[in-house]
N, C-alpha and C positions, 0 to 999 in steps of 0.2 A: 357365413363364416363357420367353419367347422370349428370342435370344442377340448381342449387336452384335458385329458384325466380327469377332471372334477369340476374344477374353476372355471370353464369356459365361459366369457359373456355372451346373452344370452336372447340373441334379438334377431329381426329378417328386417332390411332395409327397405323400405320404401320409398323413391322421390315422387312428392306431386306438384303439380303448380298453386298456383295459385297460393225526453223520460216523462216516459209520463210523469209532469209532476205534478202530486195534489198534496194542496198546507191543506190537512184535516187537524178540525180543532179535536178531537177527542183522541187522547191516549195515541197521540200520533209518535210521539216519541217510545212506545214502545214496540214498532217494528221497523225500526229504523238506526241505533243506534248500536255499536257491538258493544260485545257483551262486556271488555275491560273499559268499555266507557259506560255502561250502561247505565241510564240511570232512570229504569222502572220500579219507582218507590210510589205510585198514587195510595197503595191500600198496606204501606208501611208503616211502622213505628217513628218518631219526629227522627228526620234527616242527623239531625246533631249526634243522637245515642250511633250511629253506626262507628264501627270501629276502622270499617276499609277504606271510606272516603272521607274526607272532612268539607262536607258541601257546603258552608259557610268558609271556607279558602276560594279568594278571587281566581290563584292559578287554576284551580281544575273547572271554573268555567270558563277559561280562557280556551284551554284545552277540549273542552266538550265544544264551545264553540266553531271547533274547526269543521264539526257536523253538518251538513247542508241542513239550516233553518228558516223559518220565515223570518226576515229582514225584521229587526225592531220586535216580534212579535212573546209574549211570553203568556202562561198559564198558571195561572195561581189558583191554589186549592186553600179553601179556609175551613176553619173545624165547625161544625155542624151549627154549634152554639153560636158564632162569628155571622158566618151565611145568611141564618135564619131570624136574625133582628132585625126590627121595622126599617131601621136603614143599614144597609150596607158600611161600616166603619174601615177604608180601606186607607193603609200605611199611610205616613209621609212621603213618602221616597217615591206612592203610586201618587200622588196629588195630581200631577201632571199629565197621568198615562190616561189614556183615551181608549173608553170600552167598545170592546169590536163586537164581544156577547157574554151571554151569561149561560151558564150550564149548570141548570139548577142539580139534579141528578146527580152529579159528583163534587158539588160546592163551591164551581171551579168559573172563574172568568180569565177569558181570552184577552188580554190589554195590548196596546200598540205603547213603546215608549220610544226617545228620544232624546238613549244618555246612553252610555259606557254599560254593557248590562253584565259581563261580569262581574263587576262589584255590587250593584244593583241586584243580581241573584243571589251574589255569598249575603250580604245583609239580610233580604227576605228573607233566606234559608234559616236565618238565626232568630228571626220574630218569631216570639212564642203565640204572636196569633196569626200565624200562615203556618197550613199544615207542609207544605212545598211551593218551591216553585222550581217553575224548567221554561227551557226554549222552545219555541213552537215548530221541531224538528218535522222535516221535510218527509214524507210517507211517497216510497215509491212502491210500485208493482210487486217486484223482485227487482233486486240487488243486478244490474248486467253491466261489466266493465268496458273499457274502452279498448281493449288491448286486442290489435287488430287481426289475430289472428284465429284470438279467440271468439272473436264477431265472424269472420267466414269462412271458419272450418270448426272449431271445437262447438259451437252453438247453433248452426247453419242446417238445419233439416233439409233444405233445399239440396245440396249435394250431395253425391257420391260420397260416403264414406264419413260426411259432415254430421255434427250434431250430435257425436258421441257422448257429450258429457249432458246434454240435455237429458241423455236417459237413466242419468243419477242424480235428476234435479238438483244439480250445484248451484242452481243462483237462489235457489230455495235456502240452499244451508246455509249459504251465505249471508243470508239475513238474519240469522242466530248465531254467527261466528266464522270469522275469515281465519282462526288458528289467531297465535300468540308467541311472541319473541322467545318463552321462555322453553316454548316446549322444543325438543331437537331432536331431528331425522337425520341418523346419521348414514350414508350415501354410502355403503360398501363397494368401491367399482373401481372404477380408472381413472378418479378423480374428478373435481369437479373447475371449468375452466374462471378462474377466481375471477375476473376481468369482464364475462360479461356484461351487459347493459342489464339484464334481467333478472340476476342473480347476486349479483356481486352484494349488493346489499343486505342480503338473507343468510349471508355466510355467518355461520358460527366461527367466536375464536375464542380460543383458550385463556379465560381470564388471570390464568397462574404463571402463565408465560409470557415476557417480554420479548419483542419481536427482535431476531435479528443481533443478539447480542452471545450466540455461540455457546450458551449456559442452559442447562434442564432444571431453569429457573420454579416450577411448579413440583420436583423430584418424582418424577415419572416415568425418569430411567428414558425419555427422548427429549433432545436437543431442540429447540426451537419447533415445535411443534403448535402452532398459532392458529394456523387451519384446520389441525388434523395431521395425520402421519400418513405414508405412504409406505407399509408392510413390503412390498414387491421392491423397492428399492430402496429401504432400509434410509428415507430421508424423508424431512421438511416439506419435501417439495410434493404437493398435492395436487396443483394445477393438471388440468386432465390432458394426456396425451393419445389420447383414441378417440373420446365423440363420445359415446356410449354413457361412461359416468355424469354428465352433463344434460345429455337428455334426459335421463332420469330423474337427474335434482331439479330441473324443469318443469317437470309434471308434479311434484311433489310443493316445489315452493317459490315459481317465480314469481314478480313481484307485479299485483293485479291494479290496472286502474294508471296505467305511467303514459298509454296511448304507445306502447313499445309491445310488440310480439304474443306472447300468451299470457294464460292468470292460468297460475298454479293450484291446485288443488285446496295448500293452505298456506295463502299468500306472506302471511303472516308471522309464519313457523320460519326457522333456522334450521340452516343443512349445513354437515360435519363432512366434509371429506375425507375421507378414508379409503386409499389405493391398494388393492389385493392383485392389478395386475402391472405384465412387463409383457414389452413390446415383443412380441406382434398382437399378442392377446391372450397368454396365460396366467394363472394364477397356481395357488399349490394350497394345500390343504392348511398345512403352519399358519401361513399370511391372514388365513382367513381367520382363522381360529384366534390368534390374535388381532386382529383388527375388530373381532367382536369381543373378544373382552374390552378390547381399550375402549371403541364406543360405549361399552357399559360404565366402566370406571369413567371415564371421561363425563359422563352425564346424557346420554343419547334417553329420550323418552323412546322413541322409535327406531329401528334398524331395518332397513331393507337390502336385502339380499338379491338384485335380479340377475343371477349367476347360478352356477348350476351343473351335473351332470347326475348322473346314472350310480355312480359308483358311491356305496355308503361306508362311512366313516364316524365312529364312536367320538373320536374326537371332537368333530364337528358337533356329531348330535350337543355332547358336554358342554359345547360352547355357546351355544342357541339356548340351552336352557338353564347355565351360567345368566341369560342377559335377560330369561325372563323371571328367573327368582329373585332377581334385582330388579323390577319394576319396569320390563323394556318389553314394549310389543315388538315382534318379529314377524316380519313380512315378505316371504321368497316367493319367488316367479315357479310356476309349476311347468316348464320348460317346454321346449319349439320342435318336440321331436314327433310330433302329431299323430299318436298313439296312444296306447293307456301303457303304461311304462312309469316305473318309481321315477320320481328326479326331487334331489337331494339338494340342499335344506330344505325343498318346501315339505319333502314326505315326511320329514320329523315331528312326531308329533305336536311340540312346542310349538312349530312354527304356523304363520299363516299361510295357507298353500292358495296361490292365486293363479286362475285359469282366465286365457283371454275372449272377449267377445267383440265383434263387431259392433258395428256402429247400429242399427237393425236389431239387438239381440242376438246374433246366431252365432254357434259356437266359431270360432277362429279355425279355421283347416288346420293349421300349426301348432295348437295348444295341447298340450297332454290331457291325456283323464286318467283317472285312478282314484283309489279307494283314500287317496289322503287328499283330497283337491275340499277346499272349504268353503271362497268364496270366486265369482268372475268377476270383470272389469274390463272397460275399453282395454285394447290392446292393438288395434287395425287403426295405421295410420294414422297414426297421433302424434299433431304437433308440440316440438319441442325448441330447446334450445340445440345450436349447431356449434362447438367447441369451436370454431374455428371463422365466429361471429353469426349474424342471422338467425335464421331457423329451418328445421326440417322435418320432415315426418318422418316416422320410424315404425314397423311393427315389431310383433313379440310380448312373450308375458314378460318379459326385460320392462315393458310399456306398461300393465295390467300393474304389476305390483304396486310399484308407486304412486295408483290411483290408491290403491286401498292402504298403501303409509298414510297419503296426505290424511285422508277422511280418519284413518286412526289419531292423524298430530289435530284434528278438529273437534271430536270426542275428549281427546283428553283438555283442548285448549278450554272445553264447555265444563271439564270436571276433571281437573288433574289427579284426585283422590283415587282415580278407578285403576285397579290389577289388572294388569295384561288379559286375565284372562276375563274381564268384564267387559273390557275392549270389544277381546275377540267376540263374545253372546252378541253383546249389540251390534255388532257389522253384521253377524250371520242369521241373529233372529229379524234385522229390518231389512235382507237382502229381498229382490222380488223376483221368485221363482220362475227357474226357467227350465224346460227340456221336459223328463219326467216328474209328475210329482214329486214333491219334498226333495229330500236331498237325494241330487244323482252324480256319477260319475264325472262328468261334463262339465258340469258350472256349480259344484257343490250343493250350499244353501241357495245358490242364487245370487244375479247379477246387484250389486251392491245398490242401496240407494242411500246417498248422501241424506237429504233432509230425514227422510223417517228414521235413519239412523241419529240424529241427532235430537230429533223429537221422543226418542226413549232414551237421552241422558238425562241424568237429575241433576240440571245446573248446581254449582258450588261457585259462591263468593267468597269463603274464609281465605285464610291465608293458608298459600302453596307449600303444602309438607316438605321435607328436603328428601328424594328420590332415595337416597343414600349415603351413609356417613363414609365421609370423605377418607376413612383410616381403613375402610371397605374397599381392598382390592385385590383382583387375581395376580399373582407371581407365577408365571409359565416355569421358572427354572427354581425351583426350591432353595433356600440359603443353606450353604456347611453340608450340600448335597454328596453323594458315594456314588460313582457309576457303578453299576453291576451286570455289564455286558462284560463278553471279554473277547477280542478282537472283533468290535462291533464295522469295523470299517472292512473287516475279511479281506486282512493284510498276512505278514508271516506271524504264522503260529495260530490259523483258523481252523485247518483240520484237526486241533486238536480241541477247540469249543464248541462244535460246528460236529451234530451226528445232520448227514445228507441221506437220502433215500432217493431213488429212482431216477429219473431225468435233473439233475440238481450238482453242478458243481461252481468251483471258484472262478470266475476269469477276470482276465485285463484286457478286455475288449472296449468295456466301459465302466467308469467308476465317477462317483461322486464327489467322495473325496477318497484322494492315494490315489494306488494305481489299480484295484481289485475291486471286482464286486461277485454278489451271489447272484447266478445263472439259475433258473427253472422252467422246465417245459421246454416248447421252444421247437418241437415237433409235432406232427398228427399221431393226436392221441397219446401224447407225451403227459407224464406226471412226475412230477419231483416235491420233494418238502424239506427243509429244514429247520432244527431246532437247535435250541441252547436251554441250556437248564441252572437257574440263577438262585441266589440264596434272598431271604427277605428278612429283613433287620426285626428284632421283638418289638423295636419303639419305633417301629414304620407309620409317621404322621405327614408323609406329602411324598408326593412321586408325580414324577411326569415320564414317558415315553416319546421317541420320536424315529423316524425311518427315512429314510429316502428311495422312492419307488419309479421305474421306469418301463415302458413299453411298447418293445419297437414290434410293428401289428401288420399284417400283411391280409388279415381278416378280417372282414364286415358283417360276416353271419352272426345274426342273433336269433338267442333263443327264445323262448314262449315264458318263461317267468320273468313277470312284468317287477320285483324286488331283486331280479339280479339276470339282467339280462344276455350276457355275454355267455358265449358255447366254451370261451377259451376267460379265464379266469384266473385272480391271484386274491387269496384271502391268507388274514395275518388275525391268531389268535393268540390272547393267552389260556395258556392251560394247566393241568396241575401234574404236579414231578411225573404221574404215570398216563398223561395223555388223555386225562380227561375234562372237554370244552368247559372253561370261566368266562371270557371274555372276547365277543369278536369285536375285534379291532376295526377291520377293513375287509369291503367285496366289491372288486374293481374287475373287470374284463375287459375286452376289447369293444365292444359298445361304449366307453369310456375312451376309449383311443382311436381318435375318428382321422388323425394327419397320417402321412408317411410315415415310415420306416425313420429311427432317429433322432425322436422327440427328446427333449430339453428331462431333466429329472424332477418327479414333484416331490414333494416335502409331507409326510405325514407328521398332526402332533397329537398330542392327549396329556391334558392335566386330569389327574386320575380326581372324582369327587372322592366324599364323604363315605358314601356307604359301598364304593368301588373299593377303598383303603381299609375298609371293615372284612369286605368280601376278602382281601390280600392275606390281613393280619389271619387268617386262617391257618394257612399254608407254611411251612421253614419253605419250601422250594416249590418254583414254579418253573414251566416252557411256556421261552418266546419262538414262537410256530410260524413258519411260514409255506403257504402250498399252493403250489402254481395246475391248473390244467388247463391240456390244451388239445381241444375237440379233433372228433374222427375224420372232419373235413381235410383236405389236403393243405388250404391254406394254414400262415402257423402266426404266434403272436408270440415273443422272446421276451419274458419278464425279468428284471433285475431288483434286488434290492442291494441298500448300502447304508453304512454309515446309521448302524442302529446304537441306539440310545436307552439308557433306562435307570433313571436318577433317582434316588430315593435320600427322605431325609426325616430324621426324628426329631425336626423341629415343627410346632404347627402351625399350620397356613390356614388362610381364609381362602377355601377352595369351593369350586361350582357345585353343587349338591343336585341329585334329581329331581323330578318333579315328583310331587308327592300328593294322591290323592284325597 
């Protein structure tokens, strides 16, 4: 599938076909049990003083008991002074229990009893002469589920292309943490299909919103938004209509151990739907841009991106790093165009740039490299969920990213305290190096390892911080806002807003909205530009921007600069009243426009930050610039814009700010 403008998804299709158990008496319950049930307190302070559990309450050994334990069997540890008296003095409640052993070493006897043992536990737990007690929880190997697909193909060394995940030791991590309800990856794509067998349960919903009742019961400015929202068709409706969003939220958090299909990366975790495309399979810049603030504001721990082109966007960057100053790891696909070549979100710095590899280690034929690639991950023939029931295998770093969401939604599930950017250290400093030493173009830091990445988190049990205060949120359109374009749609009366230069006039060939748009280039060798020169208010405190950009491309030649590779080109700056560069906007070319002649219009945005609005307040007047060229080749690529924007407002917003070293 070829890719429009920016947004393209992001993937190359592939169809294929197709306990050990030991009761150990010693500290068995500590590799065994996750970590929100966990209960490795042998060399704790007494049970009672904690504040997270209350292990003297029958329910929560009800609920621990759901743990595969030995039948009847419990471990009791007494305090040194208790232990070590001529006789043994054990409770009333043991009168009955029948000694299997004794373990001198830790003060601890093994008993068999013959009653109801959660209540039986909550009371010991509260005898001030037992230091604890637990269930004699079941010690396996490693953690390996039932889920059939992920038995003979994601675990399967035996085959072709099989065993991909074994070389991220995931059933290693799995034994320190399968993820957690609370954390959320939210799915940027084409939706995720609500209905599967494998998913459906994992589905985030909107707790401010009542379903189905026609109201933006939560005040979020959308309607019924339960799932998640669907940007690209401006609805409710999120269920996936392409395939693509659905494999993805698959890899990231299908639901492990049902004896159905695969086990997700972090079974455990919750996935946000969030639609940025429309049929056939575009997306546009706007859509995206807001669909990551909303996963921000909405509450997303996680955001994956496996989407993608060539073409960069200021807007986008803002938006990416809008969601990690607000507590959000971001994780994009480092794109299928199997060259070293920018591709956008992952080249942004904020983001995680993720390259694909085989099942074997070896880089994926289709995966880009470049100077912004961070870390690799399976990405070759990885099964997933099929929107359309079933399952199927899929390549593409579309498939890689969401290996390295889940493993983020499991870091954070082991230590929700940790900043995006502590995330990222840990996936990149436990990656295991591949290609040339240290970090290389290829596979960056190296192919990810699940367990060693979670054995350099510092477990946290406190109580889960709140991400962000919920009065914390982006406004894409300013309130009591002042347009300051003037004949931004280049309707009557544009030759008079509008100085043109060189290949650059009005036509009604195609338009966005009305009936006109601005024409540039559009021949060999052709250059055209145009500008508007706008005023900026003294008490300029929130601005947004936005454009509608088209390109009908009859060219495929690209050129050797891997940050902007098209020979034939359209970039959009702001500048200052006499032409000299502030802010690039946008650099898109025909490397970006891979369909026919004809393409649908995309949508640029940009919520200007903080110290963007600082850089503004400079200026009384500014140019909104735009300059199309188109290469000495014969073939030619006809760029349009339309329908420009540019809002400004002296009231203040809580806007995306930069990253700041």
């Amino acid at each position: 599938m070829s890719h429009f403008v920016r947004l393209a998804i992001e993937f190359n299709m592939h169809f294929r076909g197709a306990r050990l158990l030991a009761a150990l008496t010693l500290l068995a319950f500590f590799a065994v049990m996750p970590r929100d049930l966990a209960t490795t307190r042998a060399f704790a302070p007494k049970p009672a003083s904690s504040k997270a559990i209350d292990f003297t309450d029958p329910s929560y050994w009800r609920k621990a008991l759901e743990q595969p334990h030995a039948d009847g069997e419990i471990l009791v540890a007494y305090p040194p002074a208790v232990f070590s008296a001529p006789t043994l003095k054990r409770p009333e409640r043991l009168a009955k229990a029948q000694t299997i052993e004794t373990i001198p070493s830790l003060n601890m006897v093994r008993y068999r009893v013959a009653t109801d043992m959660a209540p039986l536990l909550a009371a010991l737990n509260a005898d001030p002469n037992i230091e604890f007690a637990e269930p004699n929880y079941l010690l396996f190997p490693s953690f390996s589920p039932n889920d059939p697909y992920y038995i003979q193909y994601a675990a399967n060394d035996s085959i072709a292309g099989g065993g991909y995940l074994n070389r991220i030791n995931i059933e290693q991590a799995w034994d320190m943490t399968r993820g957690a309800p609370n954390i959320i990856v939210a799915i940027i794509d084409s939706g995720i299909a609500l209905d599967h067998e494998d998913i459906a349960d994992g589905l985030w919903q909107n707790p401010g919103e009542i379903p189905d009742n026609g109201l933006d019961d939560d005040g979020n400015g959308l309607v019924d938004d339960v799932y998640g929202w669907n940007f690209a068709a401006e609805s409710p409706n999120v269920d996936d209509w392409h395939g693509h969003g659905s494999h993805v939220a698959g890899i990231v958090a299908a639901r492990m151990n049902n004896g159905r299909g695969i086990a997700g990366i972090a079974p455990k975790t919750k996935v946000m739907a969030v639609g940025v495309f429309s049929p056939p399979g575009f997306g546009t810049f706007a859509d995206e841009v807001e669909a990551i603030l909303y996963a921000t504001d909405m509450g997303a721990s996680v955001i994956n991106l496996s989407l993608g082109s060539t073409a960069y966007s200021l807007g986008e960057q803002r938006a990416v790093e809008y969601a990690v100053r607000h507590g959000v790891v971001v994780v994009a696909a480092a794109g299928n165009n199997g060259r070293e070549i920018h591709h956008w979100p992952a080249a942004h710095e904020a983001a995680i740039a993720v390259a694909a590899t085989t099942a074997t280690d070896q880089r994926a034929s289709y995966s880009n490299m470049g100077d912004y690639i961070d870390v690799a991950a399976p990405g070759s023939s990885i099964w997933s969920l099929n929107r359309w029931g079933g399952y199927v295998a899929n390549s593409g770093t579309s498939m890689a990213a969401p290996h390295v969401a889940g493993l983020a939604a499991l870091v954070l599930a082991r230590n929700p305290t940790l900043a995006p950017a502590e995330v990222r250290a840990i996936i990149e400093n436990s990656a295991t190096d591949l290609g040339a030493q240290g970090w290389d173009k290829a596979f960056g830091h190296g192919r990810i390892d699940a367990q060693a990445a979670l054995e350099a988190v510092p477990p946290y049990q406190g109580e889960i911080p709140p991400r962000m205060p919920d009065w914390l949120r982006a406004q894409v359109w300013p309130p009591l806002c002042t347009e300051r374009v003037a004949s931004g749609g280049f309707e009557n009366g544009a030759n008079e807003s509008w100085t043109l230069t060189g290949t650059a006039a009005f036509t009604d060939t195609v338009a966005a909205e009305g009936k006109r748009s601005l024409f540039l280039a559009g021949a060999p060798a052709a250059q055209g530009d145009a500008f508007q020169i706008v005023s900026l208010p003294a008490d300029l405190n929130a601005a947004t921007l936005a454009f509608a950009l088209r390109a009908e491309n009859d060219d495929r030649d690209l050129g050797d600069d891997p940050a902007a590779p098209g020979r034939d080109f359209l970039r959009a700056w702001l500048r200052t009243r006499d032409g000299e560069p502030l802010l690039e906007l946008l650099r898109a070319g025909n490397a970006n426009f891979n369909l026919a002649t004809g393409l649908p219009w995309d949508r640029y945005l940009h919520v200007f930050s903080a110290d963007e609005l600082t850089l503004l307040r400079e200026h009384e007047e500014i140019q909104i610039w735009f300059y199309a060229d188109n290469g000495p080749d014969p073939a030619i690529t006809r760029f349009f814009v339309d329908d420009v924007r540019f809002c400004t407002s002296g009231r203040p917003l809580y806007l995306p700010l930069t990253l700041q070293e």
